[in-house]
Structures are given as structure tokens and as C-alpha cells.
N, C-alpha and C positions, 0 to 999 in steps of 0.2 A: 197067744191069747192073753195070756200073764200083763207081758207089758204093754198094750191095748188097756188093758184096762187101768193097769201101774199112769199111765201116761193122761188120760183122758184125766183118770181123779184130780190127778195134779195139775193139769188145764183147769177143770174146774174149781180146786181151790185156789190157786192164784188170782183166776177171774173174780169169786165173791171177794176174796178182800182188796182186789184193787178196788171193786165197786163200794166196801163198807168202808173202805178210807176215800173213797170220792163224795160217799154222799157225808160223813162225817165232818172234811174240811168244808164241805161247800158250804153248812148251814151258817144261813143269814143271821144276823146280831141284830136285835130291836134300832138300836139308833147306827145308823148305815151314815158316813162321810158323803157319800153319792147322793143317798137321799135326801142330805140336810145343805147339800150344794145345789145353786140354782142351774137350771138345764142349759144345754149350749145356745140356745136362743135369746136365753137372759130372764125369761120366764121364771119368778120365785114358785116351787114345784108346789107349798102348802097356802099359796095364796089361792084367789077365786081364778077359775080358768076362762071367765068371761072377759076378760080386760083386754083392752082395745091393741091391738099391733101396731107397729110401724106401718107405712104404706108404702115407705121405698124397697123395704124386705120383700115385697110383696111381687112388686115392679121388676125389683132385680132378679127374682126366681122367674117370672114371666119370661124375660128376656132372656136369662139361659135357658128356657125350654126352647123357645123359637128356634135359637143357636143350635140345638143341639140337634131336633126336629130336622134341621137344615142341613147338618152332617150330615144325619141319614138318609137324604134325598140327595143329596152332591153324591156322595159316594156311588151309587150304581150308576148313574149318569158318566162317570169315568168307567168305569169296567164296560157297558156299554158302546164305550166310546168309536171300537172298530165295527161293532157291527149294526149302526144306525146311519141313516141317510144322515150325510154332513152337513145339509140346510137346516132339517129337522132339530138336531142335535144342538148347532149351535143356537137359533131362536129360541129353544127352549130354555136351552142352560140362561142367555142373556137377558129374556122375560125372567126367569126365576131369582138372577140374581139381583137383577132392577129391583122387583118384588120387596125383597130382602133389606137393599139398600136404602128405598123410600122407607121401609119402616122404622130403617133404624135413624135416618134424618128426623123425620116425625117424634122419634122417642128423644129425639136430643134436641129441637125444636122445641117441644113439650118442659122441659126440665126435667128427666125422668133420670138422667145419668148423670145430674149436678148433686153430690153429697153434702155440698158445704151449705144447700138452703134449708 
């Protein structure tokens, strides 16, 4: 019963001062390097947050959603693949990737992947 308790006390005081040297290092310093740096977006963090964006940042994230949206519909369409009627299977995949294709024509069509304008 001895060391039961010999054991636990010293579980528990290891744990408070790993915790009173965790919250000790952690505490934050008035002028932060991070804070006084602009964010990965390029956004200055203490300027107004109303200021106008890029629009091909905009475009670009657009289009890796689609892409990525698109992976997750490719993919069960393979696993699938053995147990769906083979006429079904392929019209769909070949509309879905047509789909796909015309948009991305249209996006390059458009200007939408030229950086240099």
C-alpha cells in the first residue's frame, strides 16, 4: 500500500512541474518576431484587413479545389471498377473527365493560368 502511494505522489509531482516549466517557457513576450512579421500571404498583420487581394490567388485556389474535388470522385470510380456494368462505368468516367477537361480549356482560354499578365 506504501508504494501505491510512494509512486503515485511522485507521478504527481513530476507531472505539476513538468506543467509549471511548460506554462513558464511558454509565456509570450509583448513584441513577438512572428507578430511583427507579415503573414504567408503577404498581408502586413497591423495594417487595415479590408485591402483588396490578388485575383489570380483567388483563381488559383479555385482551381486546386476542383482538382482535388476531382480526386475524390476518380477514386471510387476505380475501386468500383469490377463490380459495375462496363458500358456504365466507362460513359461515366469519359463524360466526367470531358467535364473536367473543357473546364480546364476554358480556364486557359480565359487567362486564368497565365502569371506573367
Amino acid at each position: 500500500m506504501f508504494s501505491v502511494i510512494l509512486m503515485a505522489s511522485i507521478i504527481f509531482i513530476i507531472s505539476v512541474v513538468v506543467m509549471l516549466l511548460a506554462s513558464i517557457l511558454s509565456k509570450k513576450s509583448l513584441i513577438d518576431r512572428e507578430k511583427s512579421s507579415p503573414f504567408e500571404c503577404g498581408f502586413d498583420p497591423k495594417s487595415s484587413s479590408r485591402l483588396p487581394f490578388s485575383l489570380r490567388f483567388f483563381l488559383i485556389t479555385i482551381i486546386f479545389l476542383i482538382f482535388d474535388v476531382e480526386i475524390a470522385l476518380i477514386l471510387p470510380m476505380i475501386i468500383i471498377f469490377k463490380f459495375s456494368n462496363m458500358l456504365i462505368w466507362t460513359s461515366t468516367s469519359i463524360i466526367f473527365i470531358l467535364i473536367l477537361l473543357i473546364g480546364l480549356y476554358h480556364e486557359w482560354n480565359q487567362g486564368m493560368l497565365n502569371w506573367s499578365t
